[in-house]
C-alpha positions in Angstrom: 0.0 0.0 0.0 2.7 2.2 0.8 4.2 2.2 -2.7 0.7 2.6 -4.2 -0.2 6.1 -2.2 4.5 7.2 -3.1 3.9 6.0 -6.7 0.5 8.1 -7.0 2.2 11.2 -5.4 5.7 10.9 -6.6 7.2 13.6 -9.2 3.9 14.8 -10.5 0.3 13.3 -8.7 -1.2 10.4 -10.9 -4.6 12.9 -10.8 -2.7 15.6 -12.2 -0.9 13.7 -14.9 -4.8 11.9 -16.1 -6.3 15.4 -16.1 -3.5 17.3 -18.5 -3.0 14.5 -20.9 -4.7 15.3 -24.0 -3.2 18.8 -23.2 0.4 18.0 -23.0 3.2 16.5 -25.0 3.6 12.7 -25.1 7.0 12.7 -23.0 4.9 13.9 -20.1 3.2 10.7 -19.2 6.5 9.7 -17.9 6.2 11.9 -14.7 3.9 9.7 -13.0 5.2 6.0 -11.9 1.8 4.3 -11.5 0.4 6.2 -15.1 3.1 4.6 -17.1 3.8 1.4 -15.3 1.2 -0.6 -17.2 3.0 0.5 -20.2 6.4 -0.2 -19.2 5.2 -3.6 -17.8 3.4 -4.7 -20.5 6.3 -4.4 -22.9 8.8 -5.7 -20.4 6.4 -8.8 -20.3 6.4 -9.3 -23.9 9.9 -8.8 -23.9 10.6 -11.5 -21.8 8.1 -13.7 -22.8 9.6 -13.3 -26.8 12.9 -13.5 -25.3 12.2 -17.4 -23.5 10.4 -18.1 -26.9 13.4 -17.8 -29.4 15.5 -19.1 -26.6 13.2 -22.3 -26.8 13.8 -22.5 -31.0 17.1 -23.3 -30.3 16.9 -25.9 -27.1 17.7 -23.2 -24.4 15.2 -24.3 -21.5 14.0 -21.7 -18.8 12.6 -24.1 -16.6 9.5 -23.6 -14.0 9.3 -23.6 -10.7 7.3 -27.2 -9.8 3.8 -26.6 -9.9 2.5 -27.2 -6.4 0.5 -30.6 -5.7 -1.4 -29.7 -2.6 -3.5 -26.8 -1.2 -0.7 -26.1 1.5 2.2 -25.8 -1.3 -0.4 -23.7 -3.7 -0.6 -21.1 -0.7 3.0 -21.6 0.7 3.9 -20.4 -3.0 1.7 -17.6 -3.1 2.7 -16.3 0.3 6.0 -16.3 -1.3 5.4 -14.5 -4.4 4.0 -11.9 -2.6 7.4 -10.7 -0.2 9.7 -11.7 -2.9 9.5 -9.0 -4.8 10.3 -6.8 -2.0 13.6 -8.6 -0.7 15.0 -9.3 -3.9 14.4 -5.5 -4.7 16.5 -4.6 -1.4 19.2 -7.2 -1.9 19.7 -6.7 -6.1 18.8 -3.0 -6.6 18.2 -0.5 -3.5 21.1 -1.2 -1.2 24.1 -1.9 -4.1 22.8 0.9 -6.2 21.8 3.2 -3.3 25.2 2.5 -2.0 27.1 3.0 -4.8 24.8 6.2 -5.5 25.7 7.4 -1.9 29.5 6.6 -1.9 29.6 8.5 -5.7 27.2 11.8 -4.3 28.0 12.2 -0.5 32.6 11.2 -0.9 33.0 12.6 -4.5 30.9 15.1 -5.6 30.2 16.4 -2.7 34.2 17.1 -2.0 34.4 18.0 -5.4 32.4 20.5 -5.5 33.3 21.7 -1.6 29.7 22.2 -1.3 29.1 22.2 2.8 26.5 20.4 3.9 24.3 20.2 7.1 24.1 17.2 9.2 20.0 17.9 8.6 21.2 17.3 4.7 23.5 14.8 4.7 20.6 12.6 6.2 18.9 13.4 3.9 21.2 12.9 0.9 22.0 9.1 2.9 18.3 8.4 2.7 17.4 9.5 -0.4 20.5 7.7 -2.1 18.3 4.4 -1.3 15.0 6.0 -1.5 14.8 8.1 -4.4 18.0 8.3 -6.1 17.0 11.5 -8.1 15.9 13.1 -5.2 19.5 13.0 -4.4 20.8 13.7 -7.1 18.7 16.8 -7.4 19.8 17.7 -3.8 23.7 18.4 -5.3 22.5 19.8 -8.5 23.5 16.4 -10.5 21.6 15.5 -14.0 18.4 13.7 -12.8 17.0 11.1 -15.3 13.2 13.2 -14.6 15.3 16.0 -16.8 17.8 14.6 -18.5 16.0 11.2 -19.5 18.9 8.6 -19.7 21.7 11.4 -19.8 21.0 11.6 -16.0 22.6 8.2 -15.3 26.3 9.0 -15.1 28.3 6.3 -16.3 29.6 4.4 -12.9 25.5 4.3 -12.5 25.2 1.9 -16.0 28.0 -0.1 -14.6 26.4 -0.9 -11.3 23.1 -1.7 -13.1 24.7 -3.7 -15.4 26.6 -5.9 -12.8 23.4 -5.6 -10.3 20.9 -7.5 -13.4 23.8 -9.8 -14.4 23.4 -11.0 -10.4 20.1 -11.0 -10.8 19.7 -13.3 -13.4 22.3 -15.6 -12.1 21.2 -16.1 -9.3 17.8 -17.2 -10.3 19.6 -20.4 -11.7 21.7 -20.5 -8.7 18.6 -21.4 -6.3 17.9 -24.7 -7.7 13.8 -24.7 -7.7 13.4 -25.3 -11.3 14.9 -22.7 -13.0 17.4 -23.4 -16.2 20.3 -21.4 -17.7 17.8 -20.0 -20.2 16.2 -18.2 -17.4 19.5 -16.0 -16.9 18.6 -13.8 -19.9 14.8 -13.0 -18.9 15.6 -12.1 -15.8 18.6 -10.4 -16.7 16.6 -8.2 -18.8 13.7 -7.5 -16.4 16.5 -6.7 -13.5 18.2 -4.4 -15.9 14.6 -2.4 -16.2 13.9 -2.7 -12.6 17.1 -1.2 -11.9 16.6 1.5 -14.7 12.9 2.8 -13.2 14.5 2.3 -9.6 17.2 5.3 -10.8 13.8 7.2 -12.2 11.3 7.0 -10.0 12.5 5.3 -6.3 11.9 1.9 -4.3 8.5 1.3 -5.2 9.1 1.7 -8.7 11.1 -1.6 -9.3 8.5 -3.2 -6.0 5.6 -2.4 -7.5 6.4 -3.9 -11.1 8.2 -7.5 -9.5 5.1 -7.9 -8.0 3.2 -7.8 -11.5 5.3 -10.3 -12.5 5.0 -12.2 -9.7 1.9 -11.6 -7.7 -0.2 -10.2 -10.2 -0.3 -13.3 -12.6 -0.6 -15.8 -9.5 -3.2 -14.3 -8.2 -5.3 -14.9 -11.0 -3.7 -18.5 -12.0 -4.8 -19.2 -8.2 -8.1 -17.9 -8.8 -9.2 -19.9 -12.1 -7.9 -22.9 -10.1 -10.7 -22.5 -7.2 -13.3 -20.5 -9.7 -13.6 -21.6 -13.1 -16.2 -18.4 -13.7 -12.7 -16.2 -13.7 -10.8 -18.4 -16.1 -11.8 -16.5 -19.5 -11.3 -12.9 -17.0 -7.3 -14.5 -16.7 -7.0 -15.3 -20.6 -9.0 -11.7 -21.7 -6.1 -10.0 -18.7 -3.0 -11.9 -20.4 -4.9 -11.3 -24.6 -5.0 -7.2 -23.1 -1.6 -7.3 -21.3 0.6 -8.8 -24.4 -1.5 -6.7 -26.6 -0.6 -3.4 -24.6 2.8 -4.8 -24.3 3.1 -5.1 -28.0 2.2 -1.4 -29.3 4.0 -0.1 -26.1 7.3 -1.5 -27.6 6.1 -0.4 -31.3 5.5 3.0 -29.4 9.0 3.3 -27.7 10.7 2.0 -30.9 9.1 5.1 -32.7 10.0 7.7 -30.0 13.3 6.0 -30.2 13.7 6.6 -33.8 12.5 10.1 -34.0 14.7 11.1 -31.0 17.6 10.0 -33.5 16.5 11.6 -36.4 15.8 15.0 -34.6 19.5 14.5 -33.3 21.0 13.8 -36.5 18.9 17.1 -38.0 19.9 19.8 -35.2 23.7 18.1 -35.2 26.2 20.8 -36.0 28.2 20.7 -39.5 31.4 19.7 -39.6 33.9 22.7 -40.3 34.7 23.2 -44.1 38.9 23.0 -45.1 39.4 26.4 -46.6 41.7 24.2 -49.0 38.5 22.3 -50.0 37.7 22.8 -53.7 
């Protein structure tokens, strides 16, 4: 619930983003965590699920976590799926990045700039290095990815993210419940956005979208399994969710392509040789 009432309030209110949005550039929806993470989502899930798909073509099994066998194991699992999300957020994105965020703001740029700091701030820099990473950013005057989009993540940032999903994905194989070496690269992908919206938007950014892959889709599975009346509700869900999925990646594609070609128009001419015929 907590993340819910941060997500709706965070950067700009989900009220306020819904009421300007026919009014406003495209770009904008982007201000609001629980707005745009259906989008995001979707085409993460579509992602992945392509991803295991052509892994499959060429004999590179995922695995599955047994299915349980008895009402106990269906609702051990459950119970589960539902706190995973959280501690595999702490342990794989909000303390190595929010370390790593802290050590970078509060030891280097902080001396670098000789900017002094009161005890009052620096608590607040520690916290918000875990918390909201462009809230701490934005406390030393450092790019923030809510104005600077991906130019905001400095370099060291892409490393730690990098090695942080690489973790991730290993160490879904590592466990031993089911899981094969195929399900390195999923996971690897959906830990490199989880880290990514974590820099954006704050803890329950990357919280809140683990648990629609994990405790959304359960919940319904569950549901069809003790009330057949919600079966065709969980196939109409998944039909909706890969069909959002697939014109939310046709949609960031074409943002994506535009964003180059508007580059590639404003890009300043090379120099003419004044030897040059």
């Amino acid at each position: 619930m907590l993340c819910f009432v941060i997500a709706w309030r965070l950067r700009k209110s989900f009220h306020e983003v819904v009421g300007n949005f026919s009014s406003r550039p495209l770009s904008k929806i982007f201000d609001n965590w629980l707005f745009v993470m259906p989008i995001i989502a979707s085409a993460l899930f579509v992602a992945a699920v392509s991803i295991i798909g052509l892994q499959e073509l060429f004999n590179v099994p995922t695995g599955a976590i047994p299915p349980p066998e008895t009402e106990i194991e269906v609702f051990s699992l459950y119970l589960n799926l539902s706190y995973a999300p959280l501690i595999e957020e702490v342990g794989f994105r909000i303390i190595p990045i929010g370390a790593f965020l802290l050590v970078s703001l509060f030891f280097l740029k902080s001396a670098e700039k000789a900017v002094p700091m009161s005890s009052w701030q620096r608590f607040r820099l520690f916290v918000f290095s875990f918390l909201y990473p462009d809230g701490a950013k934005n406390l030393l005057s450092e790019k923030t990815v809510a104005v600077n989009g991906f130019n905001g993540i400095s370099k060291g940032e892409w490393i730690i993210v990098l090695i942080t999903s690489i973790m991730f994905g290993i160490a879904h194989v590592l466990l031993g419940i089911g899981w094969e070496i195929g399900k390195v690269t999923s996971t690897f992908i959906q830990g490199f956005v989880f880290a990514i919206v974590y820099l954006a938007y704050g803890f329950q950014a990357p919280i809140l979208m683990h648990w629609f892959f994990n405790y959304y889709f359960y919940t319904y599975e569950v549901s069809a399994q003790y009330y057949a009346d919600t079966l065709d509700m969980f196939a109409w869900i998944e039909f909706i969710t890969l069909m959002l999925g697939v014109l939310s990646l046709i949609g960031f594609a074409i943002l994506g392509l535009k964003k180059i070609s508007n580059r590639q128009r404003t890009a300043p001419l090379a120099p003419t040789s004044p030897f040059s015929p």
